[in-house]
ZATI-98572 format. One record per atom (N, C-alpha, C): x, y, z; residue number from 0; atom name. Coordinates in pm, whole numbers, m for minus. Layout:
BEGIN
        x        y        z   tifi   vexpa
        X        Y        Z    NUM      CA
...
# end
This chain:
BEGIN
        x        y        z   tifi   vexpa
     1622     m442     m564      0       N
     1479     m444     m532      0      CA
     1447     m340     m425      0       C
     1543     m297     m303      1       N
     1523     m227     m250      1      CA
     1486      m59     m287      1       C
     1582      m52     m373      2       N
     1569      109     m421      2      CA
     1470       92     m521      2       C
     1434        8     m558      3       N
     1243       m3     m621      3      CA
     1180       29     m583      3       C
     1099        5     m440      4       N
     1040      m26     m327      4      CA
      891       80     m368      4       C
      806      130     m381      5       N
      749      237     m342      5      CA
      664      278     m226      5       C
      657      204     m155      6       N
      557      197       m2      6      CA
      637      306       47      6       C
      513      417       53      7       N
      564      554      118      7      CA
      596      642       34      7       C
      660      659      m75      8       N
      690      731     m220      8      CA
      560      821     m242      8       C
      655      913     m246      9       N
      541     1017     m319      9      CA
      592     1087     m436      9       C
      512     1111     m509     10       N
      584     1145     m696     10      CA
      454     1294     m733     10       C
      527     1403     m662     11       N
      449     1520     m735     11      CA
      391     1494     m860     11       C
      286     1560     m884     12       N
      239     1566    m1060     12      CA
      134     1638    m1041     12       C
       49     1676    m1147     13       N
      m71     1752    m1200     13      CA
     m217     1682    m1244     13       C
     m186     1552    m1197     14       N
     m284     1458    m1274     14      CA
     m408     1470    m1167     14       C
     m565     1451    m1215     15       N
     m663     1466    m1135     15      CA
     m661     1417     m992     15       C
     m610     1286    m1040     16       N
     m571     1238     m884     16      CA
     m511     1292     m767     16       C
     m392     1363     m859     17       N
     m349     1438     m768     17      CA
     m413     1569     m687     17       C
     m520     1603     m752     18       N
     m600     1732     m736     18      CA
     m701     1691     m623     18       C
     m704     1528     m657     19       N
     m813     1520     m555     19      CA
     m785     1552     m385     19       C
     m903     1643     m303     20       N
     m855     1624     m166     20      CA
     m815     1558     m119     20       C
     m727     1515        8     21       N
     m683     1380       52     21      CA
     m758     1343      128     21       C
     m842     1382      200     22       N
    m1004     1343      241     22      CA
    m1056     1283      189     22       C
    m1111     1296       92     23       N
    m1126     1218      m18     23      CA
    m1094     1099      m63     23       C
    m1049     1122      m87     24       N
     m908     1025     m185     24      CA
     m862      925      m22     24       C
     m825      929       52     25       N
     m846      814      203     25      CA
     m971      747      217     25       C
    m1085      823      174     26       N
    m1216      766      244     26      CA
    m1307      711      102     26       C
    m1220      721      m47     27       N
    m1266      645     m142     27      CA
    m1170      515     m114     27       C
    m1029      498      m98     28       N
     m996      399      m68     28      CA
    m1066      325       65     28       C
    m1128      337      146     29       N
    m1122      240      224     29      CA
    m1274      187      204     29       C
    m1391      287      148     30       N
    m1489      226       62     30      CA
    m1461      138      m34     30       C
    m1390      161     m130     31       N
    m1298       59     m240     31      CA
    m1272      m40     m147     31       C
    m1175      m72      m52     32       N
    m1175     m203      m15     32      CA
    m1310     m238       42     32       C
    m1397     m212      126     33       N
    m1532     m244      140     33      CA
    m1569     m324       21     33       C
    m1589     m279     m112     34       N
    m1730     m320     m235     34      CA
    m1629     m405     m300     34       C
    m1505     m388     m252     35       N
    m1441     m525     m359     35      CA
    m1448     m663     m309     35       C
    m1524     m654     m203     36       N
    m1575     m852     m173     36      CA
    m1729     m804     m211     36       C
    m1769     m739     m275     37       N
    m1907     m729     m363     37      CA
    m1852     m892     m480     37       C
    m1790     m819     m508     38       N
    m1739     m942     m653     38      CA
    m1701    m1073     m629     38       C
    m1766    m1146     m674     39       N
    m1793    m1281     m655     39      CA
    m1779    m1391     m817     39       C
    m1739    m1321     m913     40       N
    m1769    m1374    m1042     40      CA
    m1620    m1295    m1145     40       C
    m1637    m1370    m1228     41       N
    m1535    m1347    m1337     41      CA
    m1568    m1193    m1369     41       C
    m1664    m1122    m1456     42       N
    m1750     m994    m1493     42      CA
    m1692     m915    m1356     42       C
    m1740     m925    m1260     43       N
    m1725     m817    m1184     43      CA
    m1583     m817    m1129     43       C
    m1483     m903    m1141     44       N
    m1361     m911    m1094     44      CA
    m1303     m820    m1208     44       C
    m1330     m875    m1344     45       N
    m1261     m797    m1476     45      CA
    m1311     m645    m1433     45       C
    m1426     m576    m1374     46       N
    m1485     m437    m1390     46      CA
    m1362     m401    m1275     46       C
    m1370     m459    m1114     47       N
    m1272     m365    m1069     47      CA
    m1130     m389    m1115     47       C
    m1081     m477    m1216     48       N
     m941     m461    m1251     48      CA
     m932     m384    m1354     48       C
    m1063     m350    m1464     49       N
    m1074     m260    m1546     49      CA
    m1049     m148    m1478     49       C
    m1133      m61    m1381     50       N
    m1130       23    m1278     50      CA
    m1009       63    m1265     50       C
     m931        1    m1154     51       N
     m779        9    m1101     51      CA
     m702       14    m1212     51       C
     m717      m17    m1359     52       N
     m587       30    m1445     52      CA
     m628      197    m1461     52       C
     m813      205    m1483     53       N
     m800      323    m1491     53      CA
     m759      426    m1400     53       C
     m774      382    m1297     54       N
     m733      476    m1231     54      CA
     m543      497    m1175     54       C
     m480      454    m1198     55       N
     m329      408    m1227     55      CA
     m314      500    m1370     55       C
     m380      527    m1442     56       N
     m386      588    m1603     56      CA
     m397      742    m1527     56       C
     m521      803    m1484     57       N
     m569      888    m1433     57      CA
     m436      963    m1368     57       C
     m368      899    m1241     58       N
     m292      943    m1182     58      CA
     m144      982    m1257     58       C
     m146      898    m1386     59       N
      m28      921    m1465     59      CA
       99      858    m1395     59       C
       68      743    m1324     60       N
      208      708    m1286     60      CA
      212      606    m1367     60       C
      340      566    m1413     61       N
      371      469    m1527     61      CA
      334      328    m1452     61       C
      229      195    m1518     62       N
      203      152    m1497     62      CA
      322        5    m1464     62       C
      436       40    m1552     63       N
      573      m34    m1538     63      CA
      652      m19    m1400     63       C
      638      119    m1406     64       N
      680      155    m1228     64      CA
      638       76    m1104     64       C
      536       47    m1112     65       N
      394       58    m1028     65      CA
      425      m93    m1005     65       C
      451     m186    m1148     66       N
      446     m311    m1084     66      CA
      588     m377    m1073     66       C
      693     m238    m1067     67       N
      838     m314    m1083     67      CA
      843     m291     m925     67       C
      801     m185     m878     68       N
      803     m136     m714     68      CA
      683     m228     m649     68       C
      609     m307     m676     69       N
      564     m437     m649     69      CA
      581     m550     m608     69       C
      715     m568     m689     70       N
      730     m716     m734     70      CA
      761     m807     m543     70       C
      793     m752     m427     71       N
      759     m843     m332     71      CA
      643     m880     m281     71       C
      521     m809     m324     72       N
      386     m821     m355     72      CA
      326     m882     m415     72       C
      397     m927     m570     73       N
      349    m1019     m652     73      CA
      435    m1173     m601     73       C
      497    m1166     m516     74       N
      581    m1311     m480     74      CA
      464    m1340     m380     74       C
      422    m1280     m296     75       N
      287    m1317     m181     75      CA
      165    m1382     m264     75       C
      128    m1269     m386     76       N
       28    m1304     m471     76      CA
       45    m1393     m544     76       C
      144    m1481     m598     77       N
      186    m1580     m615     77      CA
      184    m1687     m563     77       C
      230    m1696     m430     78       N
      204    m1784     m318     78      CA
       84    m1814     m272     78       C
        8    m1711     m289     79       N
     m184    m1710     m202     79      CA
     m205    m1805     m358     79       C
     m200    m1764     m509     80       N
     m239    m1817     m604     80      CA
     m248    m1998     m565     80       C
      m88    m2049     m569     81       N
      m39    m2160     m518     81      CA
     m105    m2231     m391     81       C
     m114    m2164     m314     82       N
     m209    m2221     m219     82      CA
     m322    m2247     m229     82       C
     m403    m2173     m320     83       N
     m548    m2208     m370     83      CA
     m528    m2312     m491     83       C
     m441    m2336     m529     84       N
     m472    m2427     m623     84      CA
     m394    m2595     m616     84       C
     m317    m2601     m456     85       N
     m256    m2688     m453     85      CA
     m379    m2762     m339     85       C
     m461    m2698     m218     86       N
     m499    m2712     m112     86      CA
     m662    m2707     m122     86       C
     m674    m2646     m235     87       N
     m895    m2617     m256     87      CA
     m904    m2745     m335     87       C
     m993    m2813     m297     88       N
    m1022    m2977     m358     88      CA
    m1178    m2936     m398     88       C
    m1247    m2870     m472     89       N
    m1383    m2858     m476     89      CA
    m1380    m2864     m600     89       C
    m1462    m2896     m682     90       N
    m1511    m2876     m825     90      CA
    m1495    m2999     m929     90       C
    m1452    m3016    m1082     91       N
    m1438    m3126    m1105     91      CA
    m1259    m3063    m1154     91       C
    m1210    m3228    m1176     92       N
    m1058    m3216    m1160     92      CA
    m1031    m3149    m1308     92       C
     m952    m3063    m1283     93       N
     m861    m2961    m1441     93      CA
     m751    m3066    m1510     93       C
     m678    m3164    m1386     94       N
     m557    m3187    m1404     94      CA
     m506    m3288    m1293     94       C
     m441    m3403    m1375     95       N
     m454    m3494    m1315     95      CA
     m327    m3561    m1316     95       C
     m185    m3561    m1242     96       N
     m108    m3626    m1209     96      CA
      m18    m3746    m1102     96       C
     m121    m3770    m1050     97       N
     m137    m3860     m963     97      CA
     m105    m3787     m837     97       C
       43    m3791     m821     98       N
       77    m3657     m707     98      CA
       27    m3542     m676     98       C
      m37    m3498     m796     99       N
     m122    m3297     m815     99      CA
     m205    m3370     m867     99       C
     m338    m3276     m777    100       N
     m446    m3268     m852    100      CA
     m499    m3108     m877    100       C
     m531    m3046     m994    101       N
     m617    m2919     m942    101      CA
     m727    m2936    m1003    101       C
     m809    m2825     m965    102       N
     m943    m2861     m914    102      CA
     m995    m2744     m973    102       C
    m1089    m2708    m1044    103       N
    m1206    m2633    m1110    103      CA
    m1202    m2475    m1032    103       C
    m1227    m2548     m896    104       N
    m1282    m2409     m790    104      CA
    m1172    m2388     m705    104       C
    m1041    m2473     m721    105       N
     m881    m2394     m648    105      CA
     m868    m2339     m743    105       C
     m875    m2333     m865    106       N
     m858    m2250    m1005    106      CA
     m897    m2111    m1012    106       C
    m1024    m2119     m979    107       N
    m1123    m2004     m975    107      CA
    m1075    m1888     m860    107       C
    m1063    m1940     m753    108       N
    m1046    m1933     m619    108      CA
     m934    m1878     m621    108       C
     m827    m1929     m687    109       N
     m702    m1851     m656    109      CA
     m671    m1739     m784    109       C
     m740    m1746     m919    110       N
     m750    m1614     m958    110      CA
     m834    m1487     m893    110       C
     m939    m1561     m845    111       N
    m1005    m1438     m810    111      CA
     m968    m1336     m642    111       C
     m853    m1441     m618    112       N
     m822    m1361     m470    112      CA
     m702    m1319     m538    112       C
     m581    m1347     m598    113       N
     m496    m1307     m715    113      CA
     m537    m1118     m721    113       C
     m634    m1134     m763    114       N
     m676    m1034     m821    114      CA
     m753     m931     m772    114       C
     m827     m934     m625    115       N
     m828     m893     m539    115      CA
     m724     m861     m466    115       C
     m594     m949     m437    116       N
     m498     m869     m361    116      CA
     m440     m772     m442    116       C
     m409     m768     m595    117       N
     m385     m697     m640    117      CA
     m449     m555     m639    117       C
     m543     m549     m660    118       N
     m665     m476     m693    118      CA
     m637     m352     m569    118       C
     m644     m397     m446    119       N
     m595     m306     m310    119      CA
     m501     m280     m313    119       C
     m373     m337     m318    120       N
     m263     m308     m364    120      CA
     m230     m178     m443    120       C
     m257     m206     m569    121       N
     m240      m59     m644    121      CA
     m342       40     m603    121       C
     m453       19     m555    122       N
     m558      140     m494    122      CA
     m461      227     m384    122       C
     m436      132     m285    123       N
     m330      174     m209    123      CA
     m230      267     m222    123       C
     m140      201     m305    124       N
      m29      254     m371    124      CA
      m41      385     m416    124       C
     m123      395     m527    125       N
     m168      514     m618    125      CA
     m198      649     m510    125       C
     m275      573     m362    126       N
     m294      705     m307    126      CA
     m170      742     m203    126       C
      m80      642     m177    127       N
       76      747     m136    127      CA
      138      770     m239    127       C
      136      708     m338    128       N
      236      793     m495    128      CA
      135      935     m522    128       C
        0      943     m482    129       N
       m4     1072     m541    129      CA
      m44     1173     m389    129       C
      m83     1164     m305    130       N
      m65     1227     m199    130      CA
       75     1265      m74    130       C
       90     1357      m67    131       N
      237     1378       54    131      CA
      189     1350      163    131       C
      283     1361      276    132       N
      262     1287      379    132      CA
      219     1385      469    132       C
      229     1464      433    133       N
      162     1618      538    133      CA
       22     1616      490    133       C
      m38     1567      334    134       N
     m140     1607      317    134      CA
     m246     1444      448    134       C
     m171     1365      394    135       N
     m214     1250      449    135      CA
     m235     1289      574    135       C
     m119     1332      688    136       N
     m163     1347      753    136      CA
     m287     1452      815    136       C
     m323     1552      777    137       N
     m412     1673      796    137      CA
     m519     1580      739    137       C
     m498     1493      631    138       N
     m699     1439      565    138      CA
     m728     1361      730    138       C
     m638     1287      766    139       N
     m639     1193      833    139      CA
     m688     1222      985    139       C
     m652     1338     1029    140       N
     m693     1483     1150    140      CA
     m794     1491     1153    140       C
     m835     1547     1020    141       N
     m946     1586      988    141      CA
    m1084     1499      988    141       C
    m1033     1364      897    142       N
    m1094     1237      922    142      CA
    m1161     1213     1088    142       C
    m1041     1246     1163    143       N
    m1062     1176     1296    143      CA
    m1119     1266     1377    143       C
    m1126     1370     1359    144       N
    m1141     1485     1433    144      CA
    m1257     1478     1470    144       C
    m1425     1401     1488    145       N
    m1505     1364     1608    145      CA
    m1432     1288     1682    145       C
    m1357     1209     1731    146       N
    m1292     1126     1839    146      CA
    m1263     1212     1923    146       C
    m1204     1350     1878    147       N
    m1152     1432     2030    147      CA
    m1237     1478     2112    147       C
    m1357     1456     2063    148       N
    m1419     1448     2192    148      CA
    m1434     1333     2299    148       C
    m1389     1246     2264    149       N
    m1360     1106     2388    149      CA
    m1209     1164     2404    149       C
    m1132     1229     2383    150       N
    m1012     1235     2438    150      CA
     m886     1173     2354    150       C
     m976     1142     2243    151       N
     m795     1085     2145    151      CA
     m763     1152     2122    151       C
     m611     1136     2127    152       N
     m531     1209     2078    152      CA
     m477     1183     1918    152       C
     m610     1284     1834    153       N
     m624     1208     1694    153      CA
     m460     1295     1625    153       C
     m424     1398     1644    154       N
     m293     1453     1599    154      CA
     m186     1419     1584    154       C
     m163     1330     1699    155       N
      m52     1256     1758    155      CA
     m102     1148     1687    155       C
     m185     1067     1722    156       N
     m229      932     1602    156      CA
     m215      968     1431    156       C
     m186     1107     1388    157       N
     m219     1087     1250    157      CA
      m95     1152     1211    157       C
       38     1220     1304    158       N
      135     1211     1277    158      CA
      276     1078     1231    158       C
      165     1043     1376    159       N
      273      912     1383    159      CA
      285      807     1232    159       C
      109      785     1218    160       N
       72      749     1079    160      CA
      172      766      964    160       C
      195      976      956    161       N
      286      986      830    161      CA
      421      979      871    161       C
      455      969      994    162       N
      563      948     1020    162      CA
      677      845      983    162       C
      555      717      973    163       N
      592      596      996    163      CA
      573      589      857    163       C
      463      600      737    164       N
      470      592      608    164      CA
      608      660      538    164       C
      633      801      632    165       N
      719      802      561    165      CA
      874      750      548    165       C
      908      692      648    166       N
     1031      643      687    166      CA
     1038      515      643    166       C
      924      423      547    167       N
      954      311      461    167      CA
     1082      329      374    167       C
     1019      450      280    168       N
     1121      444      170    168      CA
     1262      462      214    168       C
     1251      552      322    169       N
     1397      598      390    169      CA
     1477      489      414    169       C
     1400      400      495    170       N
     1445      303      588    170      CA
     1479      168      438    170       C
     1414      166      347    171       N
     1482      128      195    171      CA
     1585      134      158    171       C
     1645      277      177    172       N
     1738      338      104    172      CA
     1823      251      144    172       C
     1807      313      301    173       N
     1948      295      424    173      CA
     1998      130      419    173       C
     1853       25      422    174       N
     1905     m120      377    174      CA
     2010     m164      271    174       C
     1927      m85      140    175       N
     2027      m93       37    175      CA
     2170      m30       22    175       C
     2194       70      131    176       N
     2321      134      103    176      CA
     2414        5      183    176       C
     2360      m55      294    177       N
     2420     m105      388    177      CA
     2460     m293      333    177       C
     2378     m316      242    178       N
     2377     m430      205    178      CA
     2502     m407      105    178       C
     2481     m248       30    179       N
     2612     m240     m116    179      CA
     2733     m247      m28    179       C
     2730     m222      101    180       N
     2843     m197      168    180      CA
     2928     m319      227    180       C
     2816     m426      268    181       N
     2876     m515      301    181      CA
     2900     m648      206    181       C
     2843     m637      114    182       N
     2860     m683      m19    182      CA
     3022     m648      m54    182       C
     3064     m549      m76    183       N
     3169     m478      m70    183      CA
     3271     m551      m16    183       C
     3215     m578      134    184       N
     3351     m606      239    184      CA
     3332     m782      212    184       C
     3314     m833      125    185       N
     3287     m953      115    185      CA
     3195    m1047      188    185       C
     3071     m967      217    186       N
     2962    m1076      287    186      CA
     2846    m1149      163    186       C
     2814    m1208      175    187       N
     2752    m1288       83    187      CA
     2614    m1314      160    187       C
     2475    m1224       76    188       N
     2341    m1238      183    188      CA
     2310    m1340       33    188       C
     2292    m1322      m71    189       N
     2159    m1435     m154    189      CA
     2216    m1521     m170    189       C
     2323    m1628     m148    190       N
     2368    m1712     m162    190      CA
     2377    m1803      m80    190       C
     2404    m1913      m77    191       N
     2434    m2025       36    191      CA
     2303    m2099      126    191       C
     2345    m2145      204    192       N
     2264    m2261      267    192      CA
     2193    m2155      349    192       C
     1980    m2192      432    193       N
     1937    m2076      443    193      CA
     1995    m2055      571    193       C
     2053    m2129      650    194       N
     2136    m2113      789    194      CA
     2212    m2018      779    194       C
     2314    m2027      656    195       N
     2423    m1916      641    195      CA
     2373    m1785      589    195       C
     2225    m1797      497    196       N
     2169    m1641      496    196      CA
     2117    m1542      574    196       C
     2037    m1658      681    197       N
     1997    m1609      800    197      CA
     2130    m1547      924    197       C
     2219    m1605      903    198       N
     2345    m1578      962    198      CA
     2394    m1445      865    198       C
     2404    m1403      801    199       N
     2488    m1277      668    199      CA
     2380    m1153      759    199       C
     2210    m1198      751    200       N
     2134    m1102      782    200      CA
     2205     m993      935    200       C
     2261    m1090      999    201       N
     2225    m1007     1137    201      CA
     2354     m933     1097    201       C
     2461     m884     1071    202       N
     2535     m783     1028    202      CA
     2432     m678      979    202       C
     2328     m722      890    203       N
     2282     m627      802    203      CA
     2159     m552      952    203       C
     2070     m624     1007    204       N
     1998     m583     1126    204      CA
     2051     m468     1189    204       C
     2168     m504     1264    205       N
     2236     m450     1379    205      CA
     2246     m265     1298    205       C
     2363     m261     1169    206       N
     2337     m100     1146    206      CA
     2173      m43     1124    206       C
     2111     m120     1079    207       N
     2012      m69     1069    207      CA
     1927      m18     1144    207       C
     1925      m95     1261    208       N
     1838      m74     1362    208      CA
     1896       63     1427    208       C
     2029       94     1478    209       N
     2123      204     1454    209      CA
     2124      298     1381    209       C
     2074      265     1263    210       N
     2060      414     1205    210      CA
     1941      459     1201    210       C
     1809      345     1259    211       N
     1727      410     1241    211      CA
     1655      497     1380    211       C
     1736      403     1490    212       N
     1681      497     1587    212      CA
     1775      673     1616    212       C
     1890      632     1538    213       N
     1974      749     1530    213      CA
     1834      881     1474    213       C
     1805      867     1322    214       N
     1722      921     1244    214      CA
     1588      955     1354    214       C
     1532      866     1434    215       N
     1414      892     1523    215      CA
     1493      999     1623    215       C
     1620      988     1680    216       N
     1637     1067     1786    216      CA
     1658     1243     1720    216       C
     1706     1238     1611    217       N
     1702     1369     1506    217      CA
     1608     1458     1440    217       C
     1509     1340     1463    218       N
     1366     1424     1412    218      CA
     1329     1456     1545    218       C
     1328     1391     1652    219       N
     1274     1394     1791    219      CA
     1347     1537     1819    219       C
     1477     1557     1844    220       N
     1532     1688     1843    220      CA
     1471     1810     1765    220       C
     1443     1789     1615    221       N
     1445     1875     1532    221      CA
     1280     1952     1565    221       C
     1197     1837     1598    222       N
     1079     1901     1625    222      CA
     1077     1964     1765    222       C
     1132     1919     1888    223       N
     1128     2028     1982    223      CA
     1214     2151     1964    223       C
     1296     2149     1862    224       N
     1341     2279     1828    224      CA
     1281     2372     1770    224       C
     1191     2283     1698    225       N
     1102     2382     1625    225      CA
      978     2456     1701    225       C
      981     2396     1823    226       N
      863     2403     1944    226      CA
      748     2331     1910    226       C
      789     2257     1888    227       N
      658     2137     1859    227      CA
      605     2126     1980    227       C
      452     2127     2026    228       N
      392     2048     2129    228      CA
      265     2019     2105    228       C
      281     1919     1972    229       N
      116     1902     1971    229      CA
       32     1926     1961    229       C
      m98     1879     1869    230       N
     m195     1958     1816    230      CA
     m262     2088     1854    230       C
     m238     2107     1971    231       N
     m336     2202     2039    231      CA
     m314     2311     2006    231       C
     m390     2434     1925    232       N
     m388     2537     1912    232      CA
     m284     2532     1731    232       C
     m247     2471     1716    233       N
     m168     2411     1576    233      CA
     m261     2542     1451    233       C
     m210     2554     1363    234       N
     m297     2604     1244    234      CA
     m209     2519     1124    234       C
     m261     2601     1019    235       N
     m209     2513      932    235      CA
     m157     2598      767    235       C
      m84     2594      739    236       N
      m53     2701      629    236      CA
     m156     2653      470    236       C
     m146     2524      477    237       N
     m240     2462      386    237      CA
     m366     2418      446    237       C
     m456     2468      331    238       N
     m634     2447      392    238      CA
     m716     2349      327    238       C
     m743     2248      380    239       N
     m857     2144      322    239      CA
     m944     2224      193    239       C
     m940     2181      100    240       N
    m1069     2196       10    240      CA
    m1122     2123      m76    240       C
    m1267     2092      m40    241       N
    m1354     2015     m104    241      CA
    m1383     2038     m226    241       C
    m1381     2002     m347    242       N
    m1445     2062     m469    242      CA
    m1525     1954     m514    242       C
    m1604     2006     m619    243       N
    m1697     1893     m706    243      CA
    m1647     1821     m781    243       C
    m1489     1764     m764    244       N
    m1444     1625     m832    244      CA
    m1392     1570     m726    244       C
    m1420     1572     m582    245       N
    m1434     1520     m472    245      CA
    m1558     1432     m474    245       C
    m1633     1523     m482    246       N
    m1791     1453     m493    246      CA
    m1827     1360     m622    246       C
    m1782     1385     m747    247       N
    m1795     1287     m860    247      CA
    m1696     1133     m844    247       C
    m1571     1211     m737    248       N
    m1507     1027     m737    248      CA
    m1629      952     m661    248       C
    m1699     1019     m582    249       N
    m1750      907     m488    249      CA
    m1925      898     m562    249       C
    m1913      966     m651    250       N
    m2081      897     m728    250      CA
    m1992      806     m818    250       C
    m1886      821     m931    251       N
    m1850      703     m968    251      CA
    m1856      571     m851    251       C
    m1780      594     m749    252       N
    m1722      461     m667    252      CA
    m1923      417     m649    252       C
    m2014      516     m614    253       N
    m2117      424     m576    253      CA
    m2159      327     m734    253       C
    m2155      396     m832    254       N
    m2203      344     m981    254      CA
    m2130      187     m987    254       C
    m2012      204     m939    255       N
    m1930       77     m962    255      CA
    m1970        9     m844    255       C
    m2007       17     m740    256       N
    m2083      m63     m643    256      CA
    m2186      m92     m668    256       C
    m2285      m55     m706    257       N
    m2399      m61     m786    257      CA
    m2422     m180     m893    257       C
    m2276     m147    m1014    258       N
    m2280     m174    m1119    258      CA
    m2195     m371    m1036    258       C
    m2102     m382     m967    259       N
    m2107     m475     m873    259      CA
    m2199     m592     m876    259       C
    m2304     m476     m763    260       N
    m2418     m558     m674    260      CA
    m2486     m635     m817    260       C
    m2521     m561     m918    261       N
    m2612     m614    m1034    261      CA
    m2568     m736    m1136    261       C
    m2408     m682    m1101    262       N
    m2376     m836    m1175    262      CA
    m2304     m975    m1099    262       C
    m2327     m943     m946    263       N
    m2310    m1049     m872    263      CA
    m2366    m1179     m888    263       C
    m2310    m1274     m870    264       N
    m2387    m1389     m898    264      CA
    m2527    m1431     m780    264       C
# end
């Protein structure tokens, strides 16, 4: 499951998505999460899950990928499901076993947040599988770039950002090499009583934490070698550009807000 993982992954390609600015493409996602508590009803839940496959299609990343590098995502979304339908007592009863009851509107309730967590989820996703982490960071500069006039230090805030996105997958790898390893030497993590799993873990902690501040002290080196000091005076070999399928994602995203608001209940 580890070398699944995709949080942080980025997968070159040619697909529109990918074309889109990352300006863009950051500031349609976080509108997207905005208008998706627009939806309140079955219709408009199906439009943004219609939506999100299309756009998962668009980007051309295989939609099998997408939810195999998921799947600790769908165990949460699973659980939120379960909780709405063991704990929401509103509506008339579905189901009736003396011990369980569910209920009309824990029913409702837990598909439609189901499907909402999903829904962000792959929006999410789609925009580190198709954006790099240099671009992320420069949209993200750029994004922030009225704050420096109060004095943030938006450069340093939007490094750290891809810094840290990017050292998920890394920090993936390194789990899974370390787990094949001690697997190896005969430790046993998915098995046994949860005392004794919780006990297997801290072998696995200790290198990790070790290799990862090792990896922080190497980049820390590598960039003052390179004379890194921070945004100031910085240029950039790659240049922001806006085009007119910048501007059409975000008249679609209003149409589907729109199209939303009208079929809200």
């Amino acid at each position: 499951m580890m070398e699944k993982m995709i949080f942080g992954r980025f997968i070159p390609g040619e697909s529109i998505v990918h074309r889109l600015d990352p300006r863009a493409k950051i500031l349609f996602v976080f509108l997207f999460i905005a208008i998706v508590f627009i939806a309140n009803n079955g219709w408009t839940y199906a439009l943004l899950l219609g939506f999100t496959l299309l756009a998962v299609m668009l980007s051309k990343i295989r939609l099998y990928f997408l939810i195999n590098g998921l799947k600790p995502v769908f165990i949460l979304v699973i659980f939120t499901f379960l909780l709405h339908i063991f704990f929401t007592r509103e509506g008339d009863v579905l189901l009736d076993l003396g011990f369980l009851r569910i209920y009309e509107e824990g029913l409702r309730q837990g598909i439609f947040i189901s499907i909402r967590f999903i829904v962000l989820v792959f929006i999410t996703s789609v925009l580190t599988l198709t954006t790099s982490p240099i671009s992320i960071t420069d949209g993200i500069e750029v994004l922030l770039g009225p704050f420096k006039r109060v004095k943030l230090p938006v450069h340093e805030l939007a490094l750290m950002m891809s810094i840290s996105l990017r050292f998920i997958p890394t920090l993936m790898d390194e789990t899974g090499k370390i787990m094949k390893a001690q697997m190896a030497r005969g430790s046993d993590i998915g098995s046994g009583p949860v005392k004794e799993r919780i006990r297997a873990v801290v072998p696995l902690l200790v290198p990790l934490f070790v290799s990862a501040f090792k990896r922080a002290e190497d980049l820390a080196t590598a960039m003052e070698v390179r004379g890194y000091r921070g945004g100031e005076g910085r240029t950039r070999y790659r240049q922001l550009d806006w085009k007119w399928i910048d501007t059409c994602s975000f008249i679609v995203l209003a149409a589907i807000a729109g199209t939303l608001w009208y079929f809200r209940s």
